[in-house]
C-alpha positions in Angstrom: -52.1 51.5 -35.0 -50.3 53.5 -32.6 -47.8 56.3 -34.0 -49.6 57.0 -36.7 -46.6 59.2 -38.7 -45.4 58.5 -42.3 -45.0 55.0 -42.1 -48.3 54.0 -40.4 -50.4 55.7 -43.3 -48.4 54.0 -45.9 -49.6 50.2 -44.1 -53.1 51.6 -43.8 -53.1 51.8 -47.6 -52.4 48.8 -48.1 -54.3 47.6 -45.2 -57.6 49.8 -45.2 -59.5 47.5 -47.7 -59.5 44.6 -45.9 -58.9 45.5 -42.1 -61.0 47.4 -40.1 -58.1 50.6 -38.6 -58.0 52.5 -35.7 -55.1 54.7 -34.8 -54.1 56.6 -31.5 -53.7 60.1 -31.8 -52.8 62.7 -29.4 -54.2 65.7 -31.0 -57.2 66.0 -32.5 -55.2 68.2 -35.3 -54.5 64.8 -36.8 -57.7 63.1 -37.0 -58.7 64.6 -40.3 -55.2 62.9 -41.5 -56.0 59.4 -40.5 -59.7 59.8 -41.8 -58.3 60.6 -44.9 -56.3 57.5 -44.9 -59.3 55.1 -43.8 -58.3 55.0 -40.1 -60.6 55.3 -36.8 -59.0 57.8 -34.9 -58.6 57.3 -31.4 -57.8 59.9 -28.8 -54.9 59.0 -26.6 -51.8 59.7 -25.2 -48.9 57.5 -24.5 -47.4 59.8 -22.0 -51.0 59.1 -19.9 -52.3 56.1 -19.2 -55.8 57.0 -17.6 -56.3 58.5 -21.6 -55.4 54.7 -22.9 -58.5 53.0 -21.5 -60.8 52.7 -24.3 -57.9 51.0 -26.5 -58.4 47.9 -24.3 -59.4 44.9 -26.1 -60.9 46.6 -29.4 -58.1 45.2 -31.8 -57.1 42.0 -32.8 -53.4 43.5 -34.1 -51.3 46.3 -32.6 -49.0 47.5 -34.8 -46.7 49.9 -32.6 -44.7 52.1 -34.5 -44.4 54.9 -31.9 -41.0 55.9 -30.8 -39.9 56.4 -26.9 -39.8 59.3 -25.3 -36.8 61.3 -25.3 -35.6 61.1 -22.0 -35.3 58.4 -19.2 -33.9 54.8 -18.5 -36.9 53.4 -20.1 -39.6 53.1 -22.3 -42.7 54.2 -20.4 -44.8 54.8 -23.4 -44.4 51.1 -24.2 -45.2 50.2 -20.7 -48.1 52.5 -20.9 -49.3 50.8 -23.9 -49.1 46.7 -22.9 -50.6 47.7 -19.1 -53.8 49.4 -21.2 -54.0 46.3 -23.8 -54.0 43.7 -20.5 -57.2 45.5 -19.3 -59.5 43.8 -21.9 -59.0 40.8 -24.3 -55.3 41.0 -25.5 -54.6 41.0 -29.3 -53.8 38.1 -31.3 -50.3 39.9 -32.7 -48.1 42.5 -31.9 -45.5 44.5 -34.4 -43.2 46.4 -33.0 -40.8 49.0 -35.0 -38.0 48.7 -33.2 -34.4 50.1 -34.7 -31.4 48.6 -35.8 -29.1 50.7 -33.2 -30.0 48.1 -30.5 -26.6 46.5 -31.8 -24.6 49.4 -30.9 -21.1 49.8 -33.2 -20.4 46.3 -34.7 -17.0 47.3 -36.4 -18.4 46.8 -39.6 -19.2 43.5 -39.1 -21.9 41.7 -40.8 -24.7 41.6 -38.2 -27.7 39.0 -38.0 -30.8 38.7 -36.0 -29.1 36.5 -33.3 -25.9 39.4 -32.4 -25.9 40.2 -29.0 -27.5 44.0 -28.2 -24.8 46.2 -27.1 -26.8 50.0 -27.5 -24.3 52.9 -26.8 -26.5 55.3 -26.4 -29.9 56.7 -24.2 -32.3 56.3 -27.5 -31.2 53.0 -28.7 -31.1 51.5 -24.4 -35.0 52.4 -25.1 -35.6 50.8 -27.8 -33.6 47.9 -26.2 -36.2 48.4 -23.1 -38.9 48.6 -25.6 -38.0 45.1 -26.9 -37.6 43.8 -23.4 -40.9 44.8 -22.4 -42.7 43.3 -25.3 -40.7 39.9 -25.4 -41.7 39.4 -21.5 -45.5 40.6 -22.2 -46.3 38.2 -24.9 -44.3 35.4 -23.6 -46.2 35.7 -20.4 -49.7 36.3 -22.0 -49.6 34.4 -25.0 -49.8 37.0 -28.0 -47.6 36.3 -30.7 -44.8 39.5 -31.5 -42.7 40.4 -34.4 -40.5 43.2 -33.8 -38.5 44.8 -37.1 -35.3 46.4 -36.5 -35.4 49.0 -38.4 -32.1 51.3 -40.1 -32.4 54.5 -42.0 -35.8 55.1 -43.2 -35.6 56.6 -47.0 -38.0 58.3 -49.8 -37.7 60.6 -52.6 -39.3 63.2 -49.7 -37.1 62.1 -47.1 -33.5 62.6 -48.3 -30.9 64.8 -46.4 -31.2 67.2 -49.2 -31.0 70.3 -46.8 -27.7 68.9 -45.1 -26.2 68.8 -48.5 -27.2 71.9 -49.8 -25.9 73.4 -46.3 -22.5 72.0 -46.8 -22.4 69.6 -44.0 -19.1 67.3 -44.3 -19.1 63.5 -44.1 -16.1 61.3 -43.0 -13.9 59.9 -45.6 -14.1 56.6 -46.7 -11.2 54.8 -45.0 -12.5 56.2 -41.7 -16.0 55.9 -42.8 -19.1 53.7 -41.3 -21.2 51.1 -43.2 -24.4 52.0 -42.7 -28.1 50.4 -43.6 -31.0 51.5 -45.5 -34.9 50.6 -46.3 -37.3 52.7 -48.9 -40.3 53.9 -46.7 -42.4 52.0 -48.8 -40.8 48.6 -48.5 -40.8 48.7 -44.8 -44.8 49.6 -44.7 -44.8 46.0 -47.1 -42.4 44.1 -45.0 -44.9 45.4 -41.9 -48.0 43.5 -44.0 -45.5 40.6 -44.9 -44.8 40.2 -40.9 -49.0 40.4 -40.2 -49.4 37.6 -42.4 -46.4 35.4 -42.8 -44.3 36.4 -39.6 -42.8 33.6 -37.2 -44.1 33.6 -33.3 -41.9 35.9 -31.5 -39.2 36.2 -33.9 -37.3 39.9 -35.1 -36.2 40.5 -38.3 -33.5 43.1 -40.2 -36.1 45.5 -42.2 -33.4 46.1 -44.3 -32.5 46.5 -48.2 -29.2 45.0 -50.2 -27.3 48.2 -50.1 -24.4 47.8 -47.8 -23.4 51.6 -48.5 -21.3 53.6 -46.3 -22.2 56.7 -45.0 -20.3 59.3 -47.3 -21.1 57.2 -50.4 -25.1 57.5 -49.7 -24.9 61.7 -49.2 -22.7 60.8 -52.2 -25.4 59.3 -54.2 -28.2 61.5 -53.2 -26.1 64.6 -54.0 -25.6 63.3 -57.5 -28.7 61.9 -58.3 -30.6 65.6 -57.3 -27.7 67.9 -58.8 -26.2 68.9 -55.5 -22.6 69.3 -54.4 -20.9 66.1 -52.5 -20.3 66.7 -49.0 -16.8 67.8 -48.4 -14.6 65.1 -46.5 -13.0 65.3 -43.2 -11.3 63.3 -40.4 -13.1 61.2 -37.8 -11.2 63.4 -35.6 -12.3 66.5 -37.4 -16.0 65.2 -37.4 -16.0 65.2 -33.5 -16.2 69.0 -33.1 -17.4 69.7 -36.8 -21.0 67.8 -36.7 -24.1 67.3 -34.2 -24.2 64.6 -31.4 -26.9 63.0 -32.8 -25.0 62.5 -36.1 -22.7 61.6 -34.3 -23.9 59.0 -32.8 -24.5 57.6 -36.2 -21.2 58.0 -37.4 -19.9 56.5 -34.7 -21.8 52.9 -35.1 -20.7 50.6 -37.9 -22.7 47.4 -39.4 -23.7 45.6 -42.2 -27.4 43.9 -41.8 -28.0 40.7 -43.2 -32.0 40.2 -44.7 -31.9 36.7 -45.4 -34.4 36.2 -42.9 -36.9 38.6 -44.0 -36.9 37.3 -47.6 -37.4 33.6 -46.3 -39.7 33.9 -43.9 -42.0 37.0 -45.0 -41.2 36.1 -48.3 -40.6 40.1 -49.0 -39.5 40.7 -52.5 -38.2 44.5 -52.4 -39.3 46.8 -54.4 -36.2 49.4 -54.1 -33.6 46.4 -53.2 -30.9 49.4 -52.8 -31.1 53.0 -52.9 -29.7 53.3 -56.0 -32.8 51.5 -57.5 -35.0 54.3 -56.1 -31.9 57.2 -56.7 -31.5 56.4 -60.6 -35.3 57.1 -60.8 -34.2 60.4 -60.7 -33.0 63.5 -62.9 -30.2 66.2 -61.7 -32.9 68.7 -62.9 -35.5 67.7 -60.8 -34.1 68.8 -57.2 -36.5 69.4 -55.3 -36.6 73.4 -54.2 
């Protein structure tokens, strides 16, 4: 497991009864964390190569969940990664986390595994790098690969609560972009569904029925935790008004089909659209 974050300890607890994990960590802050959760840690950092030797042929699965660095053409940590597993007997599968921003803005079109990648901006070109990478390593040594594209990541502790409760505006809904969801839980099942059913070499949407847009989902969230709805303003407005990095959000419209990942990983969601996981709540219990 490399990148062990949130995501990675929700598959290792579903994983760490039958698997044997290990899970690169830079610090050794974090090794209590993934012992705890029933992984081996490994010392490593993707930013070094020289510290990536003793990963080399010691798993049968890499599950790469790590994200680029944040500057750069490229993604070296990827590269770093597949030169260190070449050194030794090479894995039998690889998963990749990848992100659904490869596509760039779609228009609002409905999107499926097969569009062309158009990123449009320096993260997502990474991730497209990333995918590039991979497809050419296993293609040329014979691993099998199943990358998820991946869209918002969400859980009842990882809502925008503190954008909402700072007034940050959203764009209203005639100007606003469709965006795409997935509970943090269901993605750490569809990641088990793609180790055991998933299709040599194939990508697939890790993403739930929703087909909200933007607004609408602060709208939800704000209701369902007894916060005030985001205040509405122009795209135009929203240029100088919010971050770059929302932004660049805001500015990319599409609608993911899952078809794919319900045929073929025969994934059965458990939170099919954030409303499922959203009416769960109460207005009185905010978090504070």
């Amino acid at each position: 497991m490399v990148g062990c974050g949130d995501i990675a300890l929700r598959v290792a607890a579903l994983l760490c009864e039958r698997y044997t994990l290990f899970g690169l960590a830079r610090s050794a802050a974090r090794f209590p964390v993934l012992c705890a959760a029933g992984i081996t840690p490994l010392p490593g950092d993707l930013d070094g190569r020289s510290s990536l030797a003793r990963i080399a042929g010691l798993a049968d699965t890499v599950l790469h969940f790590a994200p680029p660095p944040n500057a750069g053409n490229g993604d070296t940590r990827t590269r770093n990664l597949l030169a260190a597993l070449s050194r030794g007997s090479l894995p039998g599968h690889f998963i990749y986390i990848s992100t659904s921003g490869v596509y760039g803005d779609c228009n609002g079109a409905v999107v499926d595994e097969t569009h062309p990648l158009h990123a449009q901006n320096p993260r997502a070109q990474r991730r497209v790098d990333a995918e590039q990478q991979i497809c050419a390593w296993v293609k040329r040594n014979g691993v099998t690969a199943s990358i998820l594209r991946v869209p918002g990541i969400y859980a009842a502790e990882r809502l925008p609560l503190e954008r909402l409760r700072s007034g940050g505006p959203a764009i209203v809904a005639q100007e606003d972009s469709h965006t795409n969801h997935i509970h943090a839980d269901d993605l750490a099942r569809i990641v088990v569904a793609a180790l055991r059913h998933g299709k040599p070499n194939r990508v697939y949407h890790a993403s739930d029925d929703s087909g909200m847009k933007m607004g609408a989902y602060f709208d939800a969230v704000a209701d369902a935790c007894g916060l005030p709805r985001p205040p509405r303003i122009s795209r135009v407005e929203a240029q100088s008004a919010l971050s770059p990095m929302l932004l660049s959000f805001m500015n990319e419209s599409r609608r993911l089909t899952n078809l794919r990942m319900k045929r073929e990983l025969k994934v059965v969601l458990r939170y099919p659209t954030v409303m499922d996981m959203l009416n769960l709540r109460r207005p009185d219990q905010a978090p504070r």
